[in-house]
N, CA, C and O atoms as a GROMACS GRO file, in nm:
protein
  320
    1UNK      N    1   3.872  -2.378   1.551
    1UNK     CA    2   3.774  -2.297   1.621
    1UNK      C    3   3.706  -2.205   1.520
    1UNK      O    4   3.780  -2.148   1.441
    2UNK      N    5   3.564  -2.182   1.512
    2UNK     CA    6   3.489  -2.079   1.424
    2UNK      C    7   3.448  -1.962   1.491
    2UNK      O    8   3.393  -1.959   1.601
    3UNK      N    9   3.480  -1.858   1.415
    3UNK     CA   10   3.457  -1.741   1.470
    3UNK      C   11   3.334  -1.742   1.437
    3UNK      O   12   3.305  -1.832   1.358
    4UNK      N   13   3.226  -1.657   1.477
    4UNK     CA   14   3.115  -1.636   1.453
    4UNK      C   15   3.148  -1.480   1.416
    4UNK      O   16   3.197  -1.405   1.501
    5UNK      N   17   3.116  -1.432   1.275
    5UNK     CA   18   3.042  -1.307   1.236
    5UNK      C   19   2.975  -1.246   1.321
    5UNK      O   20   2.923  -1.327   1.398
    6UNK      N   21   2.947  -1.123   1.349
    6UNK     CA   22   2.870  -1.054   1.465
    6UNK      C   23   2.712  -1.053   1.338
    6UNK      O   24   2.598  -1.092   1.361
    7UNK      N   25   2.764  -0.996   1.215
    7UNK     CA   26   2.628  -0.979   1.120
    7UNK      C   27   2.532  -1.090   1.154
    7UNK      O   28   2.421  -1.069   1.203
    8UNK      N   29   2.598  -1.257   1.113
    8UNK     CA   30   2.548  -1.369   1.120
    8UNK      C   31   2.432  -1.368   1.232
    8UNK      O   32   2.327  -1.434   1.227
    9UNK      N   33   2.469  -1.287   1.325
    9UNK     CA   34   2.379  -1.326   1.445
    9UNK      C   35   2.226  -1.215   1.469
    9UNK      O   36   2.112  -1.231   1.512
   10UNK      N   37   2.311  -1.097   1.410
   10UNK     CA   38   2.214  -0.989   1.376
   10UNK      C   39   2.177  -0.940   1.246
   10UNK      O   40   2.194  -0.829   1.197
   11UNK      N   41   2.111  -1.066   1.190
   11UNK     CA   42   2.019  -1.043   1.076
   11UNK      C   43   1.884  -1.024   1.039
   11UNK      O   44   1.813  -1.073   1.126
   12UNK      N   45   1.835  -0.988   0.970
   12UNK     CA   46   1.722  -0.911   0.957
   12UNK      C   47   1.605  -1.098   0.959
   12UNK      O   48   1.483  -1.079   0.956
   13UNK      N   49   1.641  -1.213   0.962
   13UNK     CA   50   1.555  -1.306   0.996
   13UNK      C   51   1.565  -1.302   1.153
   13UNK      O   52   1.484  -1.232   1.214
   14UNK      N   53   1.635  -1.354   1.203
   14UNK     CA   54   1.693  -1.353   1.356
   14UNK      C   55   1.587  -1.234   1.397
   14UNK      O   56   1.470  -1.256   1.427
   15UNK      N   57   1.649  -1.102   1.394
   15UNK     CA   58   1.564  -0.994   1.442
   15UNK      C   59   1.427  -0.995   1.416
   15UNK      O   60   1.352  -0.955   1.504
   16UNK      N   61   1.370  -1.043   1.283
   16UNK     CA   62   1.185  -1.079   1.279
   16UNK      C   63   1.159  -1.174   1.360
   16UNK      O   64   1.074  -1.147   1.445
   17UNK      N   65   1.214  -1.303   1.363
   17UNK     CA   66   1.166  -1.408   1.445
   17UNK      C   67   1.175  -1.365   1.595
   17UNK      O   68   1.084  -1.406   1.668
   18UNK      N   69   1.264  -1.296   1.646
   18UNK     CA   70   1.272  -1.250   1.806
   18UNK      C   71   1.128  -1.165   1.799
   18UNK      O   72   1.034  -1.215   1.860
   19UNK      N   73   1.108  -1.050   1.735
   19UNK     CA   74   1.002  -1.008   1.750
   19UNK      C   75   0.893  -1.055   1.713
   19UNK      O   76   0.798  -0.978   1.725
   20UNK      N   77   0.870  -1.158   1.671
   20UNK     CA   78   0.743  -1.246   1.666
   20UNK      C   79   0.730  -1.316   1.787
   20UNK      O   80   0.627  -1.301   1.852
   21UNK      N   81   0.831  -1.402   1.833
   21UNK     CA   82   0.829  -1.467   1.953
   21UNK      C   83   0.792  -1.393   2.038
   21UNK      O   84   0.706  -1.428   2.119
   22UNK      N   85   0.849  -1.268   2.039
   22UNK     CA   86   0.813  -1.219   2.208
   22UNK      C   87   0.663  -1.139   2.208
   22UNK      O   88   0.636  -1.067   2.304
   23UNK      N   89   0.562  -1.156   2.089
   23UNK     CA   90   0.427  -1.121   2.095
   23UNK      C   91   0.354  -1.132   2.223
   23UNK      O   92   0.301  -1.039   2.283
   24UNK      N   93   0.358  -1.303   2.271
   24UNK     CA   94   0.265  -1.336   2.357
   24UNK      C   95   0.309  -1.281   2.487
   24UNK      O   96   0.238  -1.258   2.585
   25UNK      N   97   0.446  -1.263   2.472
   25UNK     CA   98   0.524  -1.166   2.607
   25UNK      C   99   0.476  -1.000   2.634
   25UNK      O  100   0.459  -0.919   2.726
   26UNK      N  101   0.470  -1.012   2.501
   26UNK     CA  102   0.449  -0.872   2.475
   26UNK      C  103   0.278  -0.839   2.552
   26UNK      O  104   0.258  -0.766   2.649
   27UNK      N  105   0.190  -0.903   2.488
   27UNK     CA  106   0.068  -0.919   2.515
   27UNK      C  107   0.031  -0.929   2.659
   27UNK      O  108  -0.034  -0.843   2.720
   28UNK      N  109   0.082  -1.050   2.715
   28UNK     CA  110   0.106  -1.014   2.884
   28UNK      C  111   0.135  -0.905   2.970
   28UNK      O  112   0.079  -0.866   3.072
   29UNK      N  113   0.267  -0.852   2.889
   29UNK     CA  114   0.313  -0.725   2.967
   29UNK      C  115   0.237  -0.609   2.974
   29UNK      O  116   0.235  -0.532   3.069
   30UNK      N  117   0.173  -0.599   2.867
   30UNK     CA  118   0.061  -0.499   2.846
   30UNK      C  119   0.053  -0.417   2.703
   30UNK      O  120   0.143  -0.436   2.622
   31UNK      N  121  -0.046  -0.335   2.674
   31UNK     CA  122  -0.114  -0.289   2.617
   31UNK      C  123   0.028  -0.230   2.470
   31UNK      O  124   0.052  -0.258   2.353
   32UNK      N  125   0.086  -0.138   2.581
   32UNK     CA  126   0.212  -0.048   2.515
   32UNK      C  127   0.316  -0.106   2.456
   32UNK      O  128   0.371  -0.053   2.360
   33UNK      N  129   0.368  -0.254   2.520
   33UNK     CA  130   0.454  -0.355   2.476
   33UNK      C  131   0.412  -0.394   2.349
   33UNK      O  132   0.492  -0.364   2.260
   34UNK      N  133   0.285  -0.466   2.303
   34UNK     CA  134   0.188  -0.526   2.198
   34UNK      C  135   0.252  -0.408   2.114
   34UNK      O  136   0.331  -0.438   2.023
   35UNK      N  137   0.226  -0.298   2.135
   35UNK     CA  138   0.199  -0.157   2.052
   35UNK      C  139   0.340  -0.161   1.956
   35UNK      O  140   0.359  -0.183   1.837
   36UNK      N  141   0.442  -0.122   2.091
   36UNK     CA  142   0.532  -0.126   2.040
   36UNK      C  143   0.639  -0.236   1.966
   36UNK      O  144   0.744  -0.203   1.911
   37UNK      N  145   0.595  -0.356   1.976
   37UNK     CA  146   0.648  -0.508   1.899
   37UNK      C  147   0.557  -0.467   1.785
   37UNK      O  148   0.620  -0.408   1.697
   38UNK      N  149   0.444  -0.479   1.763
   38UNK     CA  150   0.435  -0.459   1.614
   38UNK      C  151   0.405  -0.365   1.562
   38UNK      O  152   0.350  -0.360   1.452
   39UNK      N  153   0.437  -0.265   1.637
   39UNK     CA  154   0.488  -0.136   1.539
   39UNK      C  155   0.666  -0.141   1.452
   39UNK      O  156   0.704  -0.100   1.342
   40UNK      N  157   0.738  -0.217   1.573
   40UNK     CA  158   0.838  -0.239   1.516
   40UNK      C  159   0.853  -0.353   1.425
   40UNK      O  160   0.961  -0.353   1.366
   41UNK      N  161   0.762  -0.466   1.393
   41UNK     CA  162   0.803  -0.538   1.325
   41UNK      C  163   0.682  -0.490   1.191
   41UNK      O  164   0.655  -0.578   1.109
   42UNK      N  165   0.632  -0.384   1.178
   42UNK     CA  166   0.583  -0.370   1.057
   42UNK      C  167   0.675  -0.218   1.010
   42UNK      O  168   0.661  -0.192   0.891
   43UNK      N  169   0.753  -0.133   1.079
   43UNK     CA  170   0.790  -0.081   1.047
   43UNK      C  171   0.973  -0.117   0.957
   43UNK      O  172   1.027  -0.074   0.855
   44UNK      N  173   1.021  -0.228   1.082
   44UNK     CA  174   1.131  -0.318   0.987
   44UNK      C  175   1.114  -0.386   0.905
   44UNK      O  176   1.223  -0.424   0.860
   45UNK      N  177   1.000  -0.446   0.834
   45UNK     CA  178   0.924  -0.505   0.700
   45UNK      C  179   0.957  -0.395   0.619
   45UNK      O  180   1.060  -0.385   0.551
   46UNK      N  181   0.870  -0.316   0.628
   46UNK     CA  182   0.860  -0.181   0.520
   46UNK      C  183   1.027  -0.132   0.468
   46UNK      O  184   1.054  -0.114   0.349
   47UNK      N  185   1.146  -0.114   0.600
   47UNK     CA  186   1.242  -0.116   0.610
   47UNK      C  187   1.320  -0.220   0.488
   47UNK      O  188   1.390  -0.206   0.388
   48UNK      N  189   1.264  -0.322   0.560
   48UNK     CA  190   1.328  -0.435   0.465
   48UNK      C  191   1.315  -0.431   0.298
   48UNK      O  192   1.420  -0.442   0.233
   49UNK      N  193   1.182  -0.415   0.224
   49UNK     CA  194   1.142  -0.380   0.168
   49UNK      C  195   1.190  -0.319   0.092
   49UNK      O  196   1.219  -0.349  -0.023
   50UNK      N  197   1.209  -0.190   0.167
   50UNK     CA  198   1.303  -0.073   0.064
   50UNK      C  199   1.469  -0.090   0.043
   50UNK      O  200   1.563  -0.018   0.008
   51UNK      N  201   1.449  -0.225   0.086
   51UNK     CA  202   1.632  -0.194   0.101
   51UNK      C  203   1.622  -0.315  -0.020
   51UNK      O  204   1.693  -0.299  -0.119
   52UNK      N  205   1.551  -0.414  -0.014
   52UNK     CA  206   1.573  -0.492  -0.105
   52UNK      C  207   1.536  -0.525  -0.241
   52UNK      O  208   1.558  -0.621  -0.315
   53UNK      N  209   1.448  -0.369  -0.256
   53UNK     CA  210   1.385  -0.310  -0.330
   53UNK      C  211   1.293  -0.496  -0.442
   53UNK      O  212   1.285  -0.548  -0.553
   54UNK      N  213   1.254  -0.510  -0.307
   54UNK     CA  214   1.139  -0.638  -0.333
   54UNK      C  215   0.989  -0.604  -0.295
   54UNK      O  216   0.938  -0.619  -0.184
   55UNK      N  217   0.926  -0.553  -0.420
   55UNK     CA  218   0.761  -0.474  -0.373
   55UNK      C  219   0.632  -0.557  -0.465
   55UNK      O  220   0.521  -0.518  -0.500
   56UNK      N  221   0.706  -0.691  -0.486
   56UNK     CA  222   0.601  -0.745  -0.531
   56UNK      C  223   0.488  -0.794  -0.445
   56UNK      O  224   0.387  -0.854  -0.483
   57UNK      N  225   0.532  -0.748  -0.287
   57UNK     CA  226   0.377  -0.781  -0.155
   57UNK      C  227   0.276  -0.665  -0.233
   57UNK      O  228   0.156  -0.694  -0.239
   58UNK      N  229   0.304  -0.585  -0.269
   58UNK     CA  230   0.206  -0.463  -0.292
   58UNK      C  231   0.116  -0.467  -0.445
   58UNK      O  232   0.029  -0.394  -0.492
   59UNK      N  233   0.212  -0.633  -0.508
   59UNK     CA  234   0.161  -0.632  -0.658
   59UNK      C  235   0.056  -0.756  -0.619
   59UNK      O  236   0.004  -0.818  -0.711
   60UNK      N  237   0.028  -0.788  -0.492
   60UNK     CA  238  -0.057  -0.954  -0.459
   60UNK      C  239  -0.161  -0.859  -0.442
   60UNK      O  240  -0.154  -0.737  -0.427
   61UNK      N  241  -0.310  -0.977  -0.448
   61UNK     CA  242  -0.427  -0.947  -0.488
   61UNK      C  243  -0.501  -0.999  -0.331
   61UNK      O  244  -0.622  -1.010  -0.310
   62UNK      N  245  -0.417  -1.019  -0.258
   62UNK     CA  246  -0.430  -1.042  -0.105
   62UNK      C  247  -0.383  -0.888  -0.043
   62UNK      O  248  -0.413  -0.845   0.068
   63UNK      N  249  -0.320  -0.836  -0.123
   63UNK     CA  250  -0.229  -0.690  -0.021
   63UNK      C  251  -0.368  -0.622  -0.076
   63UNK      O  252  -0.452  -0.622   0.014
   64UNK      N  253  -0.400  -0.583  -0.160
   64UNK     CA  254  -0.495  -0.496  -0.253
   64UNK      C  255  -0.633  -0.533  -0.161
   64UNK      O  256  -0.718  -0.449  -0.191
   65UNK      N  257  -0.676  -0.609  -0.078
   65UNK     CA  258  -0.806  -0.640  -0.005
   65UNK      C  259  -0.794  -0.588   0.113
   65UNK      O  260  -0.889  -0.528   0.164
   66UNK      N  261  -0.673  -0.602   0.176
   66UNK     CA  262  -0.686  -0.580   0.266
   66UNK      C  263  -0.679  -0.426   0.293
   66UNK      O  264  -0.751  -0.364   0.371
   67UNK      N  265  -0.574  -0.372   0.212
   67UNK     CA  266  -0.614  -0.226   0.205
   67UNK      C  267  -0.729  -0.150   0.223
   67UNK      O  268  -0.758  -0.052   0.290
   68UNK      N  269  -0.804  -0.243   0.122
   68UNK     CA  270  -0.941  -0.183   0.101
   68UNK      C  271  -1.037  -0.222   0.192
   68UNK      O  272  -1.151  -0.178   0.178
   69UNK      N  273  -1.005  -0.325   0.318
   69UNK     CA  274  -1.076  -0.384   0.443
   69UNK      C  275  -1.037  -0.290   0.516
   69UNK      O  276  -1.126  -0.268   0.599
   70UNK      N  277  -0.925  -0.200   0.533
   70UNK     CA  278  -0.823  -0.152   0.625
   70UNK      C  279  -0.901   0.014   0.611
   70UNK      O  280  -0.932   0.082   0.708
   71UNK      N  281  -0.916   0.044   0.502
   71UNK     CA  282  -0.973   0.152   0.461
   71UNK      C  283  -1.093   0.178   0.488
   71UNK      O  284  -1.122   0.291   0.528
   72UNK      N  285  -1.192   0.076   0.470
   72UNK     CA  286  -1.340   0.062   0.523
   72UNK      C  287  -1.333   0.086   0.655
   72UNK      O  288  -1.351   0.187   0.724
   73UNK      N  289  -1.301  -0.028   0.678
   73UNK     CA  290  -1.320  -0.016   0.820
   73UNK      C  291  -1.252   0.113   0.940
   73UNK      O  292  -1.283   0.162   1.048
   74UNK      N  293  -1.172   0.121   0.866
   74UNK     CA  294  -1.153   0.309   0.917
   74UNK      C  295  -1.198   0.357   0.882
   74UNK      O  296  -1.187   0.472   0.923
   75UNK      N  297  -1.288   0.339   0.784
   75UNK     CA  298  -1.384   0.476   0.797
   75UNK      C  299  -1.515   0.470   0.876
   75UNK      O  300  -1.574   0.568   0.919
   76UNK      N  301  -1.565   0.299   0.895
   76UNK     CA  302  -1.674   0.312   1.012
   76UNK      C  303  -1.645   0.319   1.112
   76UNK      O  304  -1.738   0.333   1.192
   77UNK      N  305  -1.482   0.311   1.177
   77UNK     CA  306  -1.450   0.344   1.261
   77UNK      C  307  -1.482   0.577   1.298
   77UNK      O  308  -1.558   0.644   1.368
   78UNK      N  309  -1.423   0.592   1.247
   78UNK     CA  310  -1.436   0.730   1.176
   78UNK      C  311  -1.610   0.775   1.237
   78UNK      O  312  -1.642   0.842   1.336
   79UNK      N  313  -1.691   0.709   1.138
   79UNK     CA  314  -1.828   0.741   1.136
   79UNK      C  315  -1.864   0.773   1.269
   79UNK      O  316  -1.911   0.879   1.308
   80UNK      N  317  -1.828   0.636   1.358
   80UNK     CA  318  -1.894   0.630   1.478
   80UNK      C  319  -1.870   0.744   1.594
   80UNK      O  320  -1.931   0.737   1.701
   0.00000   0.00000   0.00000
């Protein structure tokens, strides 16, 4: 008989993929659900991140555009 690890089951893939899946759930349920699924799955990235002290997303020339899309566009957001 195999025991199953409790970690095994609650790992930081497991936990991203649940919160990806339940987007379109999320989206249905409403506005605040959406909000709060990917607030949490960009805030457990960042999480992840620092723990695995892996920051080469921030050295890609794809992260560096979008910043600067992210930045613009808050600021014509801003303007208006």
């Amino acid at each position: 008989m195999h025991i199953i690890n409790p970690s095994q089951i609650f790992n930081f893939n497991n936990y991203s993929r649940l919160l990806i899946l339940l987007i379109p759930l999320c989206a249905v349920i409403g506005r605040a659900a959406i909000d709060i699924n990917l607030s949490l799955i960009s805030l457990s990235t960042l999480i992840y991140i620092v723990i695995k002290k892996d920051f080469f997303i921030f050295k890609a020339s794809w992260f560096k555009i979008a910043i600067i899309l992210w930045l613009y566009l808050g600021r014509l957001v801003k303007d208006l």
